[in-house]
Each structure stands twice: as structure tokens, then as C-alpha cells.
N, CA, C and O of each residue as an XYZ file, in Angstrom:
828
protein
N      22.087     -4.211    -55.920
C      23.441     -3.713    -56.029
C      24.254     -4.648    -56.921
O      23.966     -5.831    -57.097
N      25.380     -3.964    -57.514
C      26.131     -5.033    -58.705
C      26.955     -6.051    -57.515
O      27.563     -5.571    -56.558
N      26.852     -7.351    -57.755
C      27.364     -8.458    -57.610
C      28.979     -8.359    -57.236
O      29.330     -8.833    -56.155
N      30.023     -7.720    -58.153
C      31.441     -7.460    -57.895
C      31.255     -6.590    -56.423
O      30.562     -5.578    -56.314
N      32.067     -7.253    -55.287
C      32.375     -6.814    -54.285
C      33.422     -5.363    -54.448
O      33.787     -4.904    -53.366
N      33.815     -4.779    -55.443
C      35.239     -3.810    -56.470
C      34.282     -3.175    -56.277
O      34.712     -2.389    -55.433
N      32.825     -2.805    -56.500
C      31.824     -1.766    -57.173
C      31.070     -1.460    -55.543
O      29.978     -0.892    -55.529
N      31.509     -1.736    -54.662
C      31.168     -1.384    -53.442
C      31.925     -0.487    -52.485
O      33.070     -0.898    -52.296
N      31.576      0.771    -51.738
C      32.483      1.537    -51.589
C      33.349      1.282    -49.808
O      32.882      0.508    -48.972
N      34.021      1.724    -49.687
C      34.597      1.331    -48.733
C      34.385      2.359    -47.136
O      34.871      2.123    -46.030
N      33.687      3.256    -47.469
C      33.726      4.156    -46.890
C      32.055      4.414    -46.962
O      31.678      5.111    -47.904
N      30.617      3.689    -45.651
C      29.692      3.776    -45.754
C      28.829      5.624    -45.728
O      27.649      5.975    -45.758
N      29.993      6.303    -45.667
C      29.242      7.572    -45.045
C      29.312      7.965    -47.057
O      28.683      8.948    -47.451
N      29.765      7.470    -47.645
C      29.537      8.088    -49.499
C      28.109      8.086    -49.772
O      27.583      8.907    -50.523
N      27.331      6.946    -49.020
C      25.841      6.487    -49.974
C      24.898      7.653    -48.684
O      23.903      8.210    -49.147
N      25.184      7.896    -47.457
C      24.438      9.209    -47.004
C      24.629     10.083    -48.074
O      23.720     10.267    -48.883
N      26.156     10.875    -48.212
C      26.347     11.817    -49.197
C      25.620     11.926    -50.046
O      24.772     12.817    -50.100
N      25.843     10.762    -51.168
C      25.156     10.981    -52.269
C      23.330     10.977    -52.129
O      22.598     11.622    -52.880
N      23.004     10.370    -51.346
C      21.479     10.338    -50.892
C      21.219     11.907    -50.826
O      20.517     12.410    -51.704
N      21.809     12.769    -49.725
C      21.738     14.175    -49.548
C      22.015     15.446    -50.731
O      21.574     16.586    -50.881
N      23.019     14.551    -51.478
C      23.156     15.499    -52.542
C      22.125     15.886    -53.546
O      21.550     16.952    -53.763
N      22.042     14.361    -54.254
C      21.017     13.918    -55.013
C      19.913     14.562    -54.367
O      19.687     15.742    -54.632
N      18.922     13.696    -53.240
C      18.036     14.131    -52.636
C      16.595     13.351    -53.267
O      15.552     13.387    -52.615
N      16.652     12.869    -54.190
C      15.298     12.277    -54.738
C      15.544     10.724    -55.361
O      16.538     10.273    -55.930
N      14.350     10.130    -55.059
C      14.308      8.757    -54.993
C      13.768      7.930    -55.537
O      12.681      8.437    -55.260
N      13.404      6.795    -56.269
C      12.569      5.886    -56.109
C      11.986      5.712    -55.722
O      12.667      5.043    -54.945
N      10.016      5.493    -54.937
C       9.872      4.824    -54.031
C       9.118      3.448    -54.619
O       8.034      3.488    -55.200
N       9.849      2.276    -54.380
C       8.854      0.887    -54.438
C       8.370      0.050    -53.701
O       8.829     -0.047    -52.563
N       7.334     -0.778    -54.114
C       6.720     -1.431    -52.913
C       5.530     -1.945    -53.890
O       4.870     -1.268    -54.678
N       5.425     -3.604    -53.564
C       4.702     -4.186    -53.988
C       3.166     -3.655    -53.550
O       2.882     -2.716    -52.807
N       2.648     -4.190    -53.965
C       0.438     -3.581    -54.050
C      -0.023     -5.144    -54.613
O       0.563     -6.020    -55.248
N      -1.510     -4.992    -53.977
C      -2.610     -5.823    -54.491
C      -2.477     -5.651    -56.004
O      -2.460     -6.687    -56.668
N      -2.386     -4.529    -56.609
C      -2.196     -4.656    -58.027
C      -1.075     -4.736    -58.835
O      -1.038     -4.422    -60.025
N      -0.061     -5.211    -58.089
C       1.235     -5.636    -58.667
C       2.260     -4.676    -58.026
O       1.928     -4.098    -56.991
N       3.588     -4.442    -58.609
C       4.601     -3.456    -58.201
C       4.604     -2.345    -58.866
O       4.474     -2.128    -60.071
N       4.775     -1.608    -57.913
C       4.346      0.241    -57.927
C       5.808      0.805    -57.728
O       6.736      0.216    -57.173
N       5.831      2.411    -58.446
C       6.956      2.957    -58.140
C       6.384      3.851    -58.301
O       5.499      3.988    -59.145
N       6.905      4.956    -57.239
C       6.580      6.504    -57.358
C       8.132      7.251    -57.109
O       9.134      6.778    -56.571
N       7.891      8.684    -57.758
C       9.286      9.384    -57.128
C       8.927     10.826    -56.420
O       8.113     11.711    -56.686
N       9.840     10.660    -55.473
C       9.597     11.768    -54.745
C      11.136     12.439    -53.836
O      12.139     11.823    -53.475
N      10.926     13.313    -53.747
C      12.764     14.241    -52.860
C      12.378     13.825    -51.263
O      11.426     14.289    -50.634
N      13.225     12.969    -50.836
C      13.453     12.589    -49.772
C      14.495     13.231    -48.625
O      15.502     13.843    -48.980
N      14.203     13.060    -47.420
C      15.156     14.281    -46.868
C      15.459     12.587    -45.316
O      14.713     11.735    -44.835
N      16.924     12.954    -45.144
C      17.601     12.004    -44.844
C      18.003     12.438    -43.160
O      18.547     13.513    -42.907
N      17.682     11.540    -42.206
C      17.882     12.287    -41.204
C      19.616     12.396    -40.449
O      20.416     11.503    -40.728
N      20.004     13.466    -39.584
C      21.208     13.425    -39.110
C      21.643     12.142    -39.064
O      22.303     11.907    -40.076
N      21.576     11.330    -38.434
C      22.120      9.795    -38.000
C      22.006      8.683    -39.038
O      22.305      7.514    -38.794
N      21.573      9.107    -40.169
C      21.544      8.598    -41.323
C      20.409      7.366    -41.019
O      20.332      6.524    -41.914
N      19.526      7.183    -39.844
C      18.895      6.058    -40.132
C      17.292      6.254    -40.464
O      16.523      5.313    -40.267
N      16.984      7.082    -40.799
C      15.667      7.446    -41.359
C      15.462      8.119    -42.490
O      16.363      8.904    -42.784
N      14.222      8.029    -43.476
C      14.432      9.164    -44.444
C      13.182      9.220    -44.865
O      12.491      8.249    -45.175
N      12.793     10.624    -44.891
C      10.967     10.922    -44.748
C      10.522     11.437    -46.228
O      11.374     11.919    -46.974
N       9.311     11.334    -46.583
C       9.104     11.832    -47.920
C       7.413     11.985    -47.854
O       6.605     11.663    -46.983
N       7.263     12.598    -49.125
C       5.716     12.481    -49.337
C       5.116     12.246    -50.732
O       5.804     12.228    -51.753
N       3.920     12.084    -50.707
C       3.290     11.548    -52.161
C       1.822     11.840    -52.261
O       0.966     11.554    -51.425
N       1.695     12.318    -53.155
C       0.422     12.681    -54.026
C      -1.054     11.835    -53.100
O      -1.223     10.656    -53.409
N      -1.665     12.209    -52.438
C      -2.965     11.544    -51.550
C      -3.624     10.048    -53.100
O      -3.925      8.857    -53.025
N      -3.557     11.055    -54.252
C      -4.029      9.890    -55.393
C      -2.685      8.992    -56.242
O      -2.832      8.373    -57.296
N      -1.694      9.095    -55.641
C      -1.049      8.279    -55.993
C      -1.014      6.806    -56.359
O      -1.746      6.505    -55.416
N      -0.802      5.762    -56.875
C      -1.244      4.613    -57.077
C      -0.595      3.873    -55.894
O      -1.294      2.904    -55.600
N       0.519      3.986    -55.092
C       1.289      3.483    -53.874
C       0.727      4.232    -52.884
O       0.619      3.316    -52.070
N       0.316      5.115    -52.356
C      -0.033      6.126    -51.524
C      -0.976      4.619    -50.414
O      -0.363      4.168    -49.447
N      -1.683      4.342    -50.587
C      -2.970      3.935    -49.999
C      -2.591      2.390    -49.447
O      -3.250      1.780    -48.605
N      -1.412      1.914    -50.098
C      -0.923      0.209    -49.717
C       0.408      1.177    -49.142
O       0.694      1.299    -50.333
N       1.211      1.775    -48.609
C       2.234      2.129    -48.361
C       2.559      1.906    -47.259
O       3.699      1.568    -46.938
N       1.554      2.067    -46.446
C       1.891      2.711    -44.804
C       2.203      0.825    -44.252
O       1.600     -0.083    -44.824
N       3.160      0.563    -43.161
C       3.769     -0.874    -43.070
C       3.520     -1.537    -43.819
O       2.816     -2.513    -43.562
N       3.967     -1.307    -45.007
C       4.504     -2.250    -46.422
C       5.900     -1.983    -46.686
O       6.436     -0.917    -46.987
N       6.330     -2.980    -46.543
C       7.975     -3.191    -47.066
C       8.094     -2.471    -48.551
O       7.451     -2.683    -49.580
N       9.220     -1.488    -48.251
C       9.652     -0.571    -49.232
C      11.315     -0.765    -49.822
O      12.171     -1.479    -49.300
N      11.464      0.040    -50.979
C      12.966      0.031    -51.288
C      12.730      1.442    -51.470
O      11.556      1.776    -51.628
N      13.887      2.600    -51.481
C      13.814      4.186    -52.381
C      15.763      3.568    -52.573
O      16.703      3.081    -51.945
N      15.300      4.112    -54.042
C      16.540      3.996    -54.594
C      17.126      5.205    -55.582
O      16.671      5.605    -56.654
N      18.353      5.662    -54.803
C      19.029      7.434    -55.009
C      19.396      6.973    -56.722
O      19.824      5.819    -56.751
N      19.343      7.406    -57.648
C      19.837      6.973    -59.204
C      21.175      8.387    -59.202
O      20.998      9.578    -59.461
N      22.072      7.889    -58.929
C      23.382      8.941    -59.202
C      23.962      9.105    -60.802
O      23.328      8.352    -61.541
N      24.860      9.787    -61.429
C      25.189     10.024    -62.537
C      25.931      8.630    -63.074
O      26.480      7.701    -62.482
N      25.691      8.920    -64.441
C      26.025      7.348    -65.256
C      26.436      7.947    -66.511
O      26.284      9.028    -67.080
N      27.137      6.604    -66.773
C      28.008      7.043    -68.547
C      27.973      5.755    -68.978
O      27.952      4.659    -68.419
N      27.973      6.289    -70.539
C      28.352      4.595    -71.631
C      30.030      4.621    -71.302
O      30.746      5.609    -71.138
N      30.389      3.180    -71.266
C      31.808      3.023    -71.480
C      32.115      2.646    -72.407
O      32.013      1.429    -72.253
N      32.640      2.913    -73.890
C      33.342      2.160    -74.780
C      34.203      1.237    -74.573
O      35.078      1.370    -73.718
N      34.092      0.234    -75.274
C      35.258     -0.730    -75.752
C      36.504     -0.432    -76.308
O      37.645     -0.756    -75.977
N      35.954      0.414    -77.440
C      37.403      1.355    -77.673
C      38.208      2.118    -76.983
O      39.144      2.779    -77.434
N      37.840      2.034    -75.830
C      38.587      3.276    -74.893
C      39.669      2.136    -74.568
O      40.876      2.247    -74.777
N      38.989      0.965    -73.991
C      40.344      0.144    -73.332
C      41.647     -0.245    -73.996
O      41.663     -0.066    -75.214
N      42.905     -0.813    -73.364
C      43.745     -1.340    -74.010
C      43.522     -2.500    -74.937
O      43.806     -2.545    -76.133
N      42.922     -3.508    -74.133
C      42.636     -4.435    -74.979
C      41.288     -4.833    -75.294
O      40.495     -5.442    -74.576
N      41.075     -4.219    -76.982
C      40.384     -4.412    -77.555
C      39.215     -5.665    -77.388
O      38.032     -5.799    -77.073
N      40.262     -6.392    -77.777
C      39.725     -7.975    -78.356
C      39.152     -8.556    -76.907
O      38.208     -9.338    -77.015
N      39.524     -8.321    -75.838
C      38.833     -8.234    -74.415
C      37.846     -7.818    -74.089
O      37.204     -8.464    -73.260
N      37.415     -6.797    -74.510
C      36.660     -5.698    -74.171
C      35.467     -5.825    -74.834
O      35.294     -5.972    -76.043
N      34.728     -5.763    -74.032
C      33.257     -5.025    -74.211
C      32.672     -3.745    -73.724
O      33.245     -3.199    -72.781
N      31.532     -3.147    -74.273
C      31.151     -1.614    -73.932
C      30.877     -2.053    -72.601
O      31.117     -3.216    -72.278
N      30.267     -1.005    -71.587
C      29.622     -1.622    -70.254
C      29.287      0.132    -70.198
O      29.554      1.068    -70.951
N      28.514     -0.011    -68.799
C      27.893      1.347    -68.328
C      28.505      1.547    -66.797
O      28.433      0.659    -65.948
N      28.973      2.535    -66.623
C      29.700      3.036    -65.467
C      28.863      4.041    -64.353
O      28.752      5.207    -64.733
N      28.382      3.776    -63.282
C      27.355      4.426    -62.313
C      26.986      4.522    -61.121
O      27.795      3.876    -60.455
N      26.172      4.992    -60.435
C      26.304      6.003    -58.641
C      24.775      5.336    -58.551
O      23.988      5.784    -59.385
N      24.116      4.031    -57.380
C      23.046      4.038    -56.891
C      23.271      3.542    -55.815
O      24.284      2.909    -55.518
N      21.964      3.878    -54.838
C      22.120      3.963    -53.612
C      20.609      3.539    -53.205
O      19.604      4.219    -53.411
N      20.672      2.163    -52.529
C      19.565      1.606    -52.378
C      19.324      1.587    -50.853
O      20.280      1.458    -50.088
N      18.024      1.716    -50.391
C      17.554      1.897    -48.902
C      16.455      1.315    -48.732
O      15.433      1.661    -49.323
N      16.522      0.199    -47.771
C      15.620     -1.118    -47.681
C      14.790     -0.269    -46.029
O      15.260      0.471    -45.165
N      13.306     -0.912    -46.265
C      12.460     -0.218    -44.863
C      10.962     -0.952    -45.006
O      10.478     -1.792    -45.765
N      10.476     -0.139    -43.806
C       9.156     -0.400    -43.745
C       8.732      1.112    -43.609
O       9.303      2.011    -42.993
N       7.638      1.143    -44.314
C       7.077      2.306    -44.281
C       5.937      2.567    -43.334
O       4.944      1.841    -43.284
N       6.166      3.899    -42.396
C       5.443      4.187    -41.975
C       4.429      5.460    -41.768
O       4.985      6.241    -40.996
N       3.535      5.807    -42.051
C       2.595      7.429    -41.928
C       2.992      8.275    -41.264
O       2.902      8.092    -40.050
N       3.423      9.186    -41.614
C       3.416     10.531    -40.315
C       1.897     10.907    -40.191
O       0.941     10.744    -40.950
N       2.022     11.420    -39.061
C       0.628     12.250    -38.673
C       0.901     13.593    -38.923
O       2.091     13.890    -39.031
N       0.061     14.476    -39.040
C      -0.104     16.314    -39.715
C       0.874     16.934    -39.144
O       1.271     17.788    -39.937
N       1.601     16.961    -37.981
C       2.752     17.356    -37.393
C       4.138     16.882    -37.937
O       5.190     17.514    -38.033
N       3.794     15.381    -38.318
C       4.938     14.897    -39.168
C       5.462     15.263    -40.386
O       6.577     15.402    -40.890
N       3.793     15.426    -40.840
C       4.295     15.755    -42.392
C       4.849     16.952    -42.263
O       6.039     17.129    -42.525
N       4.041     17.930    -41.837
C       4.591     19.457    -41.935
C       5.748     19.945    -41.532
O       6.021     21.137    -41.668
N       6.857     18.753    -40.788
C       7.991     18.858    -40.588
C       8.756     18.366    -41.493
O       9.956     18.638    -41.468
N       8.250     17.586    -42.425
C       8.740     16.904    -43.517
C       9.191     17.903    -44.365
O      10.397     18.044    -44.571
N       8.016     18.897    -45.084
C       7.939     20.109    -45.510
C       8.917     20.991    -45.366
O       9.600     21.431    -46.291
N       9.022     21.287    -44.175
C       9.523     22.205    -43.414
C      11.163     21.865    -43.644
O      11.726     22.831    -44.159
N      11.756     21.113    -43.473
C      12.706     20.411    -43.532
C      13.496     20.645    -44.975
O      14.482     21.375    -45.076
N      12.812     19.793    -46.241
C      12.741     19.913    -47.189
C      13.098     20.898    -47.786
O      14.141     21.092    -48.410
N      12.135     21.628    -47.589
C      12.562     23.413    -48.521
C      13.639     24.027    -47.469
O      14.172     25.077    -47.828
N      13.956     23.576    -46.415
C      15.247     24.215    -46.079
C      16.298     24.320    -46.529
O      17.142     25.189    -46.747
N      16.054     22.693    -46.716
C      17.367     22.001    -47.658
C      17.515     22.942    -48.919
O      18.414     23.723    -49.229
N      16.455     22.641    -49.476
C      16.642     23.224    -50.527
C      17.023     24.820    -51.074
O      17.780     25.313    -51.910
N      15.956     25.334    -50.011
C      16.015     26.531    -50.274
C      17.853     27.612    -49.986
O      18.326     28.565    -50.605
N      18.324     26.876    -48.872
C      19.516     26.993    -48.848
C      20.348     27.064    -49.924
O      21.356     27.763    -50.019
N      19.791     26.154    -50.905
C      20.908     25.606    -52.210
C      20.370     26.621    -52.876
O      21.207     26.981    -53.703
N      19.591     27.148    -52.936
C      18.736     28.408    -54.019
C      19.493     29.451    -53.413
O      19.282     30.410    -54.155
N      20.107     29.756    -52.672
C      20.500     30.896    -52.146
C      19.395     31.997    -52.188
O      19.741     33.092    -52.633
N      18.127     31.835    -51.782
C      17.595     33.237    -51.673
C      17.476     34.095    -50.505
O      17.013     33.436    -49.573
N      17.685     35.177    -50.217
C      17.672     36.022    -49.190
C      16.360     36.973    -48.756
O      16.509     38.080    -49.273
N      15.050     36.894    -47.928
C      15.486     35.688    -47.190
C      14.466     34.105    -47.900
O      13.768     34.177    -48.911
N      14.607     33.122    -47.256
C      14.715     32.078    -48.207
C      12.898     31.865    -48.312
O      12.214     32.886    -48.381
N      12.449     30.953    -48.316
C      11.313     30.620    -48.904
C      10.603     30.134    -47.352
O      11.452     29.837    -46.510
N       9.527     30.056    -47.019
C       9.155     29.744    -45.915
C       7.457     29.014    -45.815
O       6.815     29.662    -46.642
N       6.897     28.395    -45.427
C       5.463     28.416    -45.127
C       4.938     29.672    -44.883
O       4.185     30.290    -45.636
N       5.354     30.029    -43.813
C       5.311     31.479    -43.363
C       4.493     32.556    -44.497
O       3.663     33.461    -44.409
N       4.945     32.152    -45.142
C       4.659     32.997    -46.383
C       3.754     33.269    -46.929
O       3.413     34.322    -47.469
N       2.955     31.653    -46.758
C       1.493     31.062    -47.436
C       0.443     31.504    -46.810
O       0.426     31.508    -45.579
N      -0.444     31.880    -47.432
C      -1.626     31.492    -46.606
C      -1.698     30.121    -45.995
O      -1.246     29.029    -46.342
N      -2.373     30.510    -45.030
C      -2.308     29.330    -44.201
C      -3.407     27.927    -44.293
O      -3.204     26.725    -44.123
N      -4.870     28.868    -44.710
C      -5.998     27.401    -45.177
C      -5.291     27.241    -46.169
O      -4.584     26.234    -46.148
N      -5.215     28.074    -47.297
C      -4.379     27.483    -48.227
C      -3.088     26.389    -48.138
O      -2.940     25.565    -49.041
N      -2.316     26.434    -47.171
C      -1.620     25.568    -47.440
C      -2.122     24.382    -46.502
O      -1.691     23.241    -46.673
N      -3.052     24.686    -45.498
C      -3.898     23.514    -45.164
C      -4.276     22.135    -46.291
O      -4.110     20.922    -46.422
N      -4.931     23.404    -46.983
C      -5.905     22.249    -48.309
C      -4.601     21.801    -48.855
O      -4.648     20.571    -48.837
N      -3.152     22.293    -49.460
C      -2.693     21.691    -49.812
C      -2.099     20.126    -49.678
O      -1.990     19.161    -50.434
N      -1.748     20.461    -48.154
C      -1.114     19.687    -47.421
C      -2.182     18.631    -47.093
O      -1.608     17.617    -46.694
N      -3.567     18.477    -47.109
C      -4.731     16.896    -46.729
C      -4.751     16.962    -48.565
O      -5.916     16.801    -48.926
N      -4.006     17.109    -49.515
C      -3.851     16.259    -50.664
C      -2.851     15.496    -50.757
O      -2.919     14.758    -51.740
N      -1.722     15.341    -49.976
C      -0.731     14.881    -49.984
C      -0.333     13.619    -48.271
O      -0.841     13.942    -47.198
N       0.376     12.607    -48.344
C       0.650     12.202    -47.280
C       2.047     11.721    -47.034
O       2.546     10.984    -47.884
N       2.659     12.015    -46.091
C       3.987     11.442    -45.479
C       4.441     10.519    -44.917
O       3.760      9.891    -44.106
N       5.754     10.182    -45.208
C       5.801      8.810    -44.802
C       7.159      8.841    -44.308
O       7.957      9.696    -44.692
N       7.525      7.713    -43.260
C       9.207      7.551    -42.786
C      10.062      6.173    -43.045
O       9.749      4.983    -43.089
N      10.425      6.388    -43.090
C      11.068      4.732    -43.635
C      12.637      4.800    -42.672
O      13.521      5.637    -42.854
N      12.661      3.674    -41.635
C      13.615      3.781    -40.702
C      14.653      2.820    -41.853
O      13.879      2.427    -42.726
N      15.560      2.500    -42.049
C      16.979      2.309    -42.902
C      17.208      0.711    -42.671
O      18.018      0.723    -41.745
N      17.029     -0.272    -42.895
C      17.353     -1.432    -41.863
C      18.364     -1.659    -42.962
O      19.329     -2.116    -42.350
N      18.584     -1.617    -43.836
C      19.801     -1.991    -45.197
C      19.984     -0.891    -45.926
O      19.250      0.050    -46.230
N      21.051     -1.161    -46.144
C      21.837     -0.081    -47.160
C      22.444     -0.935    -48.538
O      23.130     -1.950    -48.422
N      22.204     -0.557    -49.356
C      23.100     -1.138    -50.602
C      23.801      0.196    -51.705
O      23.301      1.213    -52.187
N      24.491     -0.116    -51.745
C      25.604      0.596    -52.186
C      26.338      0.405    -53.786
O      27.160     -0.508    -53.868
N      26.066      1.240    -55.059
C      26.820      0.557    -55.969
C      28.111      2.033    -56.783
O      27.680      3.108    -57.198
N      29.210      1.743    -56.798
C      29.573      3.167    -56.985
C      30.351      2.335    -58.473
O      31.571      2.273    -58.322
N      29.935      1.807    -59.624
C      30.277      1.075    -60.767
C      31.062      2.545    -61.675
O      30.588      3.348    -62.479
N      32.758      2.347    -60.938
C      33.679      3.547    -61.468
C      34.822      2.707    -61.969
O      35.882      3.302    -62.162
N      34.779      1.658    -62.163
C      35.819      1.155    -63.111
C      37.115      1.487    -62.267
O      38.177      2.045    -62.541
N      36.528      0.848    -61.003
C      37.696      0.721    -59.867
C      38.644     -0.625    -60.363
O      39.844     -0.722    -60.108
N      37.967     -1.485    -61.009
C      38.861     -2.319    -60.826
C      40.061     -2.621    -62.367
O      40.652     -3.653    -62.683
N      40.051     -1.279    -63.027
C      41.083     -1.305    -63.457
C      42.306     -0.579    -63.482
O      42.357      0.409    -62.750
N      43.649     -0.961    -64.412
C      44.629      0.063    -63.445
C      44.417      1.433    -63.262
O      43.295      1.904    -63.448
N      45.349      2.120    -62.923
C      44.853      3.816    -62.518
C      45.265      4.210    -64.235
O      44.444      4.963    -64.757
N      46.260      3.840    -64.994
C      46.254      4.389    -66.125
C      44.774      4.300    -67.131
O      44.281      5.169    -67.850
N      44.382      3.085    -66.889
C      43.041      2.743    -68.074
C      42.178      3.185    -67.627
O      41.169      3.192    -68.333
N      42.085      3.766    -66.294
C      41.104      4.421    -65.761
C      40.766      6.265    -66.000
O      39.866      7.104    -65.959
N      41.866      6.128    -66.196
C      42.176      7.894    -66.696
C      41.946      7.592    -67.838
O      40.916      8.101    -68.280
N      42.596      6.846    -68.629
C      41.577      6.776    -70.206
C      40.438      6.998    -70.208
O      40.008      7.945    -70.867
N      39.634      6.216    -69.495
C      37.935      5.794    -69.536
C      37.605      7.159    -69.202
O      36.916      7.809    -69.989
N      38.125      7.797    -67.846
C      37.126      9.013    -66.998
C      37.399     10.240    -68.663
O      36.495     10.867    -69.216
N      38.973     10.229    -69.098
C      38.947     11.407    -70.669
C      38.107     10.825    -71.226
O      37.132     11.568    -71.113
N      37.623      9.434    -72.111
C      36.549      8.899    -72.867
C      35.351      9.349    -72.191
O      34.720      9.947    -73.062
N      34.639      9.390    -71.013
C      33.697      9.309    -70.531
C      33.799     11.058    -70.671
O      32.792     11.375    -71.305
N      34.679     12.434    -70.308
C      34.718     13.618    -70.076
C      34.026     14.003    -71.213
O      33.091     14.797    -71.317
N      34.738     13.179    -72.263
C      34.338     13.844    -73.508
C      33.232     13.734    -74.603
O      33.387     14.034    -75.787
N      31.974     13.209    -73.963
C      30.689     13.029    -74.052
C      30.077     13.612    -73.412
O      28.875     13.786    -73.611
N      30.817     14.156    -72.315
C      29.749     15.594    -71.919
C      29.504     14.842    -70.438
O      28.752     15.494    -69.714
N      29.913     13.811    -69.958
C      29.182     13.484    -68.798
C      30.504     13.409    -67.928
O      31.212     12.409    -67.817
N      30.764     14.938    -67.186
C      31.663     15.008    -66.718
C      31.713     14.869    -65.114
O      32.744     15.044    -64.465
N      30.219     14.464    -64.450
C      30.221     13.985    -63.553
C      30.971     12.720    -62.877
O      31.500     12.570    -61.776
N      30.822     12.003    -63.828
C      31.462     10.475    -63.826
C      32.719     10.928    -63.858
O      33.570     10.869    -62.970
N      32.774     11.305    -64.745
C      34.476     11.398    -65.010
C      34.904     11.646    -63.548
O      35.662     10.923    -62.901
N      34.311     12.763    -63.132
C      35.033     13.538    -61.491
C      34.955     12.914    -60.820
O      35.750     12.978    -59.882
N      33.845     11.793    -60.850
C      33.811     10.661    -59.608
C      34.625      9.601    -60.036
O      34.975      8.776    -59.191
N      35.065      9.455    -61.449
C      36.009      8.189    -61.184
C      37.487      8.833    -61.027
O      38.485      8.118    -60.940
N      37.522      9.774    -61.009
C      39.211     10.291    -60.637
C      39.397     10.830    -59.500
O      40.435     11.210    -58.959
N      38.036     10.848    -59.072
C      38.652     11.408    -57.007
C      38.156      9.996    -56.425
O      38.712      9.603    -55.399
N      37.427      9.422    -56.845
C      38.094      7.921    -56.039
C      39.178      7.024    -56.690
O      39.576      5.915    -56.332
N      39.440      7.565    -57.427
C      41.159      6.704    -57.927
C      42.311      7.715    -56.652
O      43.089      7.081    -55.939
N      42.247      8.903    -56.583
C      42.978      9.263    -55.588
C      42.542      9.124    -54.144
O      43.331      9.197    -53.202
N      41.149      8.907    -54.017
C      41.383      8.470    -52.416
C      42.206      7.245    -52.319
O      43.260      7.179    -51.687
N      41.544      6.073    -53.126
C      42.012      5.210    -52.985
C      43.730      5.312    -52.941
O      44.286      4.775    -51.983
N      44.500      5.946    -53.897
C      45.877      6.177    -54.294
C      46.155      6.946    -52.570
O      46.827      6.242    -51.816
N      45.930      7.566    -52.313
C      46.157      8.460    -50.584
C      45.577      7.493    -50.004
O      44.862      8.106    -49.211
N      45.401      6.534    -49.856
C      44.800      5.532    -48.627
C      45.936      4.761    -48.396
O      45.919      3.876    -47.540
């Protein structure tokens, strides 16, 4: 997480949010053959202290995973910041403005009941956001078929013991240079940022 205590949010229930929104992760974790990263859509539980996922049976992390100390880290939307945007020039340097969300654990295996709730879970989420009527189901599949699918793949839970948090929105300058930056930043097309640095300039402003 960035170092400035400013780039940390004040309000721990944002880095669930964005975990849920987002939904996909990082996963790392050192190996006999050095440090490994895989990615995979992670699904976050009610109480925010667990978050389950799965990975490829031939994955290169798959096989050192299970109680090996892990990180999954949410990568949220990001922008270049110009120098030119600020007031003062001769001050200023470019920098990069951005949403990550880091989740420290130990990893542990689900068993075939686990995973398939993992699954199950998952495309709910999702399928919800697809709006299809009615939505997508196992149900659906053949069933050896999705047997064989499912012993190629394995699941895993990672209980939460740390949270790190970086929401780098150019909180810490005034609210005017900040509305500069989020129009500079709008108008490159990355209008995510922009929306996130002007609704936390007004929470903060309503707080």
C-alpha cells in the first residue's frame, strides 16, 4: 500500500466494495521455484473475512498453494496525472492516480463440496449482473460433464488476517486542484477516476 497515510481510506467497508465490484484478483505466493502469480474472480464472503477462488489443476501456484502464505490483490481503475494540470508548475511532477486493494492470508483447499459452492456462488454473482432471465445455472450442464470439468480445477479459501487499502485520488490536494486533475484525468477517457476522485472529495466535503 502507498506509504502517505492521505491515500488511505477512512471508511474500511470501500476496500469490501471495491473487492465485490471489481471481483478479480491477483493471486501470489512464493514456490520452491520462486514467486508465482496467478489471476482468478474471487467471491468475497458476507462478513468480509474470507474470500474463495479457484485455479487451473496445471497451474504453476496450484500445487504449493494450499497453507502457503498468500496476498490477492483487487487492481481498481488508474490514470496518468499531468504536471500540467497543476497550479504550480515548477512544483510539479506527473504521478499516477489509483484504486488497490490488498488481502493478506493463508491459503487453504476446499474439498468437492467446497469448490462447487465456490462455483455456485460465483456465477450468481455474476450472472445477476448479466441480467439473464432465467439466469445461468449448473443445473443446466450435464452433469459428468461438469464433473470432469470441475477435478481439472481446484479451490481455495483464504480467511482475511490484513487488509491494505490504497485509494491514490489526489486527496491531498485542495478541492479546487482536484477538480482540475479529475477534468484533466475525464478527458483522456478515464472517467472512472475522475468519478472516484469527485465523490470522495464530497464525502469528505459532507463529513
Amino acid at each position: 500500500m502507498h506509504p502517505n497515510s492521505a491515500f488511505r481510506p477512512d471508511h474500511d467497508d470501500l476496500a469490501a466494495m471495491f473487492v465485490r465490484e471489481i471481483g478479480f484478483a491477483a493471486i501470489f505466493a512464493g514456490t520452491p521455484d520462486g514467486p508465482r502469480v496467478a489471476h482468478a474472480p474471487v467471491v468475497l464472503s458476507e462478513d468480509n473475512t474470507t474470500i474463495r477462488f479457484h485455479l487451473s489443476r496445471g497451474n504453476a501456484l496450484t500445487k504449493h498453494l494450499d497453507g502457503s502464505p498468500m496476498l490477492a490483490v483487487i487492481q481498481g481503475p488508474d490514470a496518468y496525472v499531468s504536471a500540467n494540470w497543476y497550479t504550480d508548475i515548477e512544483k510539479s511532477v506527473p504521478t499516477w492516480n489509483y484504486v488497490a486493494i490488498e488481502m493478506e492470508g493463508v491459503a487453504q483447499k476446499l474439498d468437492d463440496a467446497g469448490l462447487v459452492a465456490q462455483i455456485d456462488a460465483l456465477s450468481a454473482i455474476h450472472e445477476a449482473r448479466v441480467g439473464e432471465n432465467p439466469p445461468w445455472t449448473r443445473d443446466k450442464m450435464d452433469q459428468n460433464y461438469f464433473g470432469k470439468l470441475t477435478g481439472a480445477i481446484v479451490g481455495f479459501e483464504m480467511r482475511v488476517v490484513a487488509w491494505r487499502t490504497t485509494l491514490k485520488l489526489s486527496q491531498n490536494k485542495p478541492a479546487d486542484e482536484r477538480e482540475r486533475l479529475a477534468a484533466g484525468i475525464e478527458a483522456t477517457g478515464n472517467r472512472a477516476v475522475a468519478h472516484l476522485m469527485r465523490e470522495l472529495g464530497r464525502s469528505r466535503e459532507g463529513a
